[in-house]
Backbone as JSON Lines, residues from 0, in Angstrom:
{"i":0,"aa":"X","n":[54.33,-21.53,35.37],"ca":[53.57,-22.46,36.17],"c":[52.12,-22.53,35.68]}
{"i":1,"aa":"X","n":[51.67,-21.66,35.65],"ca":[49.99,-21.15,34.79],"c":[50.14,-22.02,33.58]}
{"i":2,"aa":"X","n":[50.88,-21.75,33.05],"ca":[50.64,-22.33,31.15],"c":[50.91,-23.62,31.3]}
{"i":3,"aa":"X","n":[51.45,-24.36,32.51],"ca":[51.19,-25.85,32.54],"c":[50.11,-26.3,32.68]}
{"i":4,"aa":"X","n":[49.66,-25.67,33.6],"ca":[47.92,-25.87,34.23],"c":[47.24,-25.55,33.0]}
{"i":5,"aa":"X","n":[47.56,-24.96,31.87],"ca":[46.09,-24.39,31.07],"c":[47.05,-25.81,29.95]}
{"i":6,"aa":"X","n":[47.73,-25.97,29.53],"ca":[48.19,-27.08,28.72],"c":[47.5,-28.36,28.79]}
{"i":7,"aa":"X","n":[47.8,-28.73,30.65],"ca":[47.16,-29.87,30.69],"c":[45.99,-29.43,30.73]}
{"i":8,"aa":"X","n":[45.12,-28.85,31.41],"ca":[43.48,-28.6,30.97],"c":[43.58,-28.58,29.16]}
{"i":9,"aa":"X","n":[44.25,-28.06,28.46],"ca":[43.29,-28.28,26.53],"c":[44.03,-29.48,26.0]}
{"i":10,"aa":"X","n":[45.05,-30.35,26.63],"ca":[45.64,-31.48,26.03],"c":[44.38,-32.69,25.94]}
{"i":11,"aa":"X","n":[43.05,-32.86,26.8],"ca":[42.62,-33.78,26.52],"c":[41.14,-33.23,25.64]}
{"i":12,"aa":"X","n":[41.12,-32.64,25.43],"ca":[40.34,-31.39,24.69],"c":[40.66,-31.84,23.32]}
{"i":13,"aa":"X","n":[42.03,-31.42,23.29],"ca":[42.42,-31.39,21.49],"c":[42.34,-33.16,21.17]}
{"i":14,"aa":"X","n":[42.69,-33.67,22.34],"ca":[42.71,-35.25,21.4],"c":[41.33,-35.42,21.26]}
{"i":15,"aa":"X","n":[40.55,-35.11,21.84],"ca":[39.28,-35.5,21.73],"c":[38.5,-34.91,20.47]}
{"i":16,"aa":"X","n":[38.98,-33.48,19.98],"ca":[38.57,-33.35,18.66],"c":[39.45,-34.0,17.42]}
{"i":17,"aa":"X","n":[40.49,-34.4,17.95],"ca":[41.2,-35.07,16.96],"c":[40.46,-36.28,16.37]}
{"i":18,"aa":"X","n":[40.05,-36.82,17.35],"ca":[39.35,-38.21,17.92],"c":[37.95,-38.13,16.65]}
{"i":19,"aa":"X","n":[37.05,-37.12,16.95],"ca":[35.95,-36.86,16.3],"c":[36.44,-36.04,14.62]}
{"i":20,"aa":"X","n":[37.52,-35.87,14.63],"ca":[37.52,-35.69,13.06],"c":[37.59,-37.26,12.52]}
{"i":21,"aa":"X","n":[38.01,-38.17,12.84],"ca":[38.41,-39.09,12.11],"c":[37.24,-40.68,12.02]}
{"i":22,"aa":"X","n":[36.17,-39.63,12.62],"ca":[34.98,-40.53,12.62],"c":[34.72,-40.73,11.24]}
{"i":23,"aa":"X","n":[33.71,-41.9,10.72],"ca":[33.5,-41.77,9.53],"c":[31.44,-41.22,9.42]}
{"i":24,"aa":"X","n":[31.62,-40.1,8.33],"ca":[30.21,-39.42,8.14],"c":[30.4,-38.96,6.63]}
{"i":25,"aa":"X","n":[28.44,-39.08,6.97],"ca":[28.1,-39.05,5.6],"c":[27.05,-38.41,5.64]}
{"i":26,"aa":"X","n":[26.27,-37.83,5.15],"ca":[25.22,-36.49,4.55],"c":[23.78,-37.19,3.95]}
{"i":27,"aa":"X","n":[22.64,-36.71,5.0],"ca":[21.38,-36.6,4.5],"c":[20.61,-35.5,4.23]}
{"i":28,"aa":"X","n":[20.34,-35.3,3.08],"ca":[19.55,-34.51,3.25],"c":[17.92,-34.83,2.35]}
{"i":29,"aa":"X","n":[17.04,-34.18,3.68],"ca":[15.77,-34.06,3.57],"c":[15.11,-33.5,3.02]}
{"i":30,"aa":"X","n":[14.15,-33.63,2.21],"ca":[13.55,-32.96,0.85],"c":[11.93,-33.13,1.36]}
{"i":31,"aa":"X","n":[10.96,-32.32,1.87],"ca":[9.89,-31.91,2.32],"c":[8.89,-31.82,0.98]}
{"i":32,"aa":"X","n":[8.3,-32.2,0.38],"ca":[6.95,-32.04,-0.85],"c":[6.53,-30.57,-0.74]}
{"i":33,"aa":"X","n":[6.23,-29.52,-0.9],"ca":[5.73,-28.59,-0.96],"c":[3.99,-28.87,-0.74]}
{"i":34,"aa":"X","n":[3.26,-28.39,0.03],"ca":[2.1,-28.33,-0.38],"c":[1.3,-29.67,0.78]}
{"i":35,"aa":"X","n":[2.47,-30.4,1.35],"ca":[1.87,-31.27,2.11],"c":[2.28,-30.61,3.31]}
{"i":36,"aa":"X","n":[1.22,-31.64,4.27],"ca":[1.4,-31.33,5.4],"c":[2.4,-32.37,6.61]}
{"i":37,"aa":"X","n":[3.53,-32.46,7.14],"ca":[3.85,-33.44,7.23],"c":[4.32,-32.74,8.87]}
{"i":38,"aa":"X","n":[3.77,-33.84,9.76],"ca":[4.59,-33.5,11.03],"c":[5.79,-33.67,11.22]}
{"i":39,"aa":"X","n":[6.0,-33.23,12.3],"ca":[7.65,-32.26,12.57],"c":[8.63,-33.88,12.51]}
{"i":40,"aa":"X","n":[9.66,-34.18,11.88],"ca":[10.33,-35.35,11.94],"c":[11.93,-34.99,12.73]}
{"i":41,"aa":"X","n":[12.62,-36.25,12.74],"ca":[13.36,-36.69,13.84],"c":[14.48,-37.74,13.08]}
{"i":42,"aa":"X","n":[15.7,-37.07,13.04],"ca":[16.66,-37.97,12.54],"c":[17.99,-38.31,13.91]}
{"i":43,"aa":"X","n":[17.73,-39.32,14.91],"ca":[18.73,-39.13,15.74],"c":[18.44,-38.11,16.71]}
{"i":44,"aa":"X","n":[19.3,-37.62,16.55],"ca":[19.12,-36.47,17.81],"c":[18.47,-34.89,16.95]}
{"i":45,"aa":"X","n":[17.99,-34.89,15.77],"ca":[18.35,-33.68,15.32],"c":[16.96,-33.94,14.58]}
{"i":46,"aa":"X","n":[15.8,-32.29,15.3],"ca":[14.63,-32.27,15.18],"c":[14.15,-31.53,14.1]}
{"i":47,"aa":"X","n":[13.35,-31.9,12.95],"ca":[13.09,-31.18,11.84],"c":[11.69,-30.91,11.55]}
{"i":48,"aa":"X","n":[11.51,-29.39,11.37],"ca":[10.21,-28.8,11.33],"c":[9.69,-28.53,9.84]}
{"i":49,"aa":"X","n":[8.97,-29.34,9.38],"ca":[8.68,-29.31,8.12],"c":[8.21,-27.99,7.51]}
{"i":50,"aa":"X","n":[7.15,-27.63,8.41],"ca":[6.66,-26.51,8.31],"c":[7.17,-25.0,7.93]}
{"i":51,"aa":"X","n":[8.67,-24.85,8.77],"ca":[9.41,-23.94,8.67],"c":[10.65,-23.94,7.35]}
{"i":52,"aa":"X","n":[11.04,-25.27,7.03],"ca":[12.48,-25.66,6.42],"c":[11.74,-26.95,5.82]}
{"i":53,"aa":"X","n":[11.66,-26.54,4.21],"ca":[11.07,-27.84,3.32],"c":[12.47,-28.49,2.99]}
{"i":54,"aa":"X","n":[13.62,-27.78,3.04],"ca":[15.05,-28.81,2.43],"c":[15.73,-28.66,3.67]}
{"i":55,"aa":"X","n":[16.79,-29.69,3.79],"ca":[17.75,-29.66,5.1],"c":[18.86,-30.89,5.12]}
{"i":56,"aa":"X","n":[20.12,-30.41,5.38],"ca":[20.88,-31.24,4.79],"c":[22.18,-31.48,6.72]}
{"i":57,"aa":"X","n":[21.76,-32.91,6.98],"ca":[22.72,-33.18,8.23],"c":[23.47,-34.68,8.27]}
{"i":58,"aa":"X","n":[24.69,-34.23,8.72],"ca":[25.69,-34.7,9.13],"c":[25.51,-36.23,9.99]}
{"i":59,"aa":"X","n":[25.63,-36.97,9.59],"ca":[25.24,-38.3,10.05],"c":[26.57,-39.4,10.26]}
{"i":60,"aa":"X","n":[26.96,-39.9,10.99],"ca":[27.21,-41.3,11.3],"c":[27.2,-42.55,10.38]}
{"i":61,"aa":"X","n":[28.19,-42.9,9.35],"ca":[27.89,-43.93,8.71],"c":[27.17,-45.25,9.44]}
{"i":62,"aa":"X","n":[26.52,-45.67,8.58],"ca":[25.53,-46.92,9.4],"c":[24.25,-46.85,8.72]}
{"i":63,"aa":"X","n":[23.51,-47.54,9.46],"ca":[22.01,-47.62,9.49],"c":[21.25,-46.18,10.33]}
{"i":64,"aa":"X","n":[20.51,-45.61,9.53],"ca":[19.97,-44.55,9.75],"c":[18.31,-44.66,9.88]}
{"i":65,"aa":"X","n":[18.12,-44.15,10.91],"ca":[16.01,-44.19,10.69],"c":[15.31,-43.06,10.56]}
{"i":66,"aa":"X","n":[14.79,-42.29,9.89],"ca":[13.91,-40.99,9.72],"c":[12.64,-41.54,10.86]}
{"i":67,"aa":"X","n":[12.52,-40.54,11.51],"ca":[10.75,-40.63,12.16],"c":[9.95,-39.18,12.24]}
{"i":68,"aa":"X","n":[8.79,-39.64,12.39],"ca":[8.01,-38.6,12.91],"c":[7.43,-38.34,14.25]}
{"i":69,"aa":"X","n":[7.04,-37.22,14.38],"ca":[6.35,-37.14,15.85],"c":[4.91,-36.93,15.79]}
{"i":70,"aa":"X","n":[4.04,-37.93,16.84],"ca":[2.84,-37.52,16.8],"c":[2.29,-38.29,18.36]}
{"i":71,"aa":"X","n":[1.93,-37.41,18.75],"ca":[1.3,-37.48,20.21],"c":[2.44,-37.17,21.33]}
{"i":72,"aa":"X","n":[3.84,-37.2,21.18],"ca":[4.28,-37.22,21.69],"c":[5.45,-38.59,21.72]}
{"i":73,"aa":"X","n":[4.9,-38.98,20.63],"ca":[5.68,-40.25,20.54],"c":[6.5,-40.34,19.27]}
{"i":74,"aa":"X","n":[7.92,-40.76,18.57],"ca":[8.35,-41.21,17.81],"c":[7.92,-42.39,17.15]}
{"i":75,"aa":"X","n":[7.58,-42.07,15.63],"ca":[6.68,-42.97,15.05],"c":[8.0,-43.48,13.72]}
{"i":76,"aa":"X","n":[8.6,-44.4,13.46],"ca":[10.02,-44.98,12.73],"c":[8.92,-44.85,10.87]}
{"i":77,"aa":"X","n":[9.38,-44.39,10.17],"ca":[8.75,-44.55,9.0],"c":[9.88,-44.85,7.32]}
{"i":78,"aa":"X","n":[11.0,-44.83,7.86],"ca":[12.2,-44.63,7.01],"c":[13.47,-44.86,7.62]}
{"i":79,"aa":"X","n":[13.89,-46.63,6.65],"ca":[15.5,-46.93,6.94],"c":[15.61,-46.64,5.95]}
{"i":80,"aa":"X","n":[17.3,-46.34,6.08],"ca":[18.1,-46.23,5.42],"c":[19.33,-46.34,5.61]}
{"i":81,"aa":"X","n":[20.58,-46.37,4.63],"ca":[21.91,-46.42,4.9],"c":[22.63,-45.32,4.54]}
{"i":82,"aa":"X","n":[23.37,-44.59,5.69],"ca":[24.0,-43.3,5.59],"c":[25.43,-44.44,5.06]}
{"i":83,"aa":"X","n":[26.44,-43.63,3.61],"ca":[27.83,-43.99,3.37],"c":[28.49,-42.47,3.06]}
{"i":84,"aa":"X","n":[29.92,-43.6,3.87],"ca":[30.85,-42.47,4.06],"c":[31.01,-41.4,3.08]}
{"i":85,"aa":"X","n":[31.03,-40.47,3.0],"ca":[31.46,-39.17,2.24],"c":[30.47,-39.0,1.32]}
{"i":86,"aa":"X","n":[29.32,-39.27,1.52],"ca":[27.95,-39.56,0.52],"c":[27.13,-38.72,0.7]}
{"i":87,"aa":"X","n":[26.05,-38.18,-0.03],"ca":[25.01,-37.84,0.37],"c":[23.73,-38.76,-0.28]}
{"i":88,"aa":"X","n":[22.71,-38.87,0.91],"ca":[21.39,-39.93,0.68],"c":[20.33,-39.0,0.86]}
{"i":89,"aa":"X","n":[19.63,-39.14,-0.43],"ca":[18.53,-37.67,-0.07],"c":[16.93,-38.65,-0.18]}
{"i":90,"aa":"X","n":[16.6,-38.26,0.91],"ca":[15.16,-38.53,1.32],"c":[14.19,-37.47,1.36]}
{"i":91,"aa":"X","n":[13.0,-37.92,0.05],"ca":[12.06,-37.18,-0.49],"c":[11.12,-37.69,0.37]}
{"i":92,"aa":"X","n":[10.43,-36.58,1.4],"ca":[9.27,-36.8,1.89],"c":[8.03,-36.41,1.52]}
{"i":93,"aa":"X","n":[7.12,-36.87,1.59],"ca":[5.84,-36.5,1.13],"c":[4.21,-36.81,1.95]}
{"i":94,"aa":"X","n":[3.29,-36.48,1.97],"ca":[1.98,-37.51,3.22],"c":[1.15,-37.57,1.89]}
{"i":95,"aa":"X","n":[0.43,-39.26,2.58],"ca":[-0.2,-39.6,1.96],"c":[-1.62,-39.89,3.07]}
{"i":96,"aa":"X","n":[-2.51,-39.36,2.6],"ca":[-3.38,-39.24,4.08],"c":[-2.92,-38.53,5.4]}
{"i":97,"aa":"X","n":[-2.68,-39.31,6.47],"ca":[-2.4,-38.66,7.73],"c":[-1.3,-39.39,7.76]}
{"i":98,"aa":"X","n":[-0.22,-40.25,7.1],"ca":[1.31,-40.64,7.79],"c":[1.86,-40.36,6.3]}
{"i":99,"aa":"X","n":[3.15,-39.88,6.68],"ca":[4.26,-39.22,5.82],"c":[4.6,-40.75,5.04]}
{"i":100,"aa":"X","n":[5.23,-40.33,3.69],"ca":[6.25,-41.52,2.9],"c":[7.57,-41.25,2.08]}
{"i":101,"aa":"X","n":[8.13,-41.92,2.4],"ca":[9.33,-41.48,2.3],"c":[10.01,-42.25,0.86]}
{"i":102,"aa":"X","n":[11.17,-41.56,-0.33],"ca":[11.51,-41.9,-1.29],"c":[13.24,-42.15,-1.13]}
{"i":103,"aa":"X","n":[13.88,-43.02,-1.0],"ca":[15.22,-42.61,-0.69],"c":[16.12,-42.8,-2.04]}
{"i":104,"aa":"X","n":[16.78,-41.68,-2.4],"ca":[17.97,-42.17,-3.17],"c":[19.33,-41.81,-2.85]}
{"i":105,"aa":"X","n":[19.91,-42.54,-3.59],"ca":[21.56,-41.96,-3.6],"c":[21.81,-43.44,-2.31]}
């Protein structure tokens, strides 16, 4: 009687990771300049501290992608781009004065 109850509780569980393997994603990774100073940036949901981690490589959502930065408290958009499936798109950041610039390839 138990192992019905725990079946149906992980049956909508497993479809749901089934569900999320078959999304389509593709790979950015972020490349920080050494030597600059660049505030903390923002890809989506996923917050990147320049300061701590000059390279960093995440899991993205095919589509249209935007790099930003943070300053005051606000998201500042400085970099489109296009995340493709099974790809990686590497974005070289760098500051030029007081706002970051961004190089994209791949």
């Amino acid at each position: 009687m138990m192992r019905r109850g725990l079946r149906a509780a992980w049956a909508p569980a497993v479809l749901l990771a089934l569900a999320a393997c078959k999304q389509d994603t593709g790979y950015v990774e972020i490349k920080v300049t050494p030597g600059f100073i660049v505030p903390p940036l923002a890809l989506g949901a996923a917050r990147i501290d320049p300061a701590k981690v000059t390279s960093t490589v995440l899991r993205e959502k095919v589509g249209a992608a935007r790099l930003e930065y943070e300053r005051d408290g606000h998201r500042v958009p400085f970099c489109d781009f296009e995340v493709r499936k099974n790809r990686i798109v590497t974005v070289a950041v760098s500051a030029y004065g007081r706002d970051p610039r961004c190089k994209v390839e791949g």
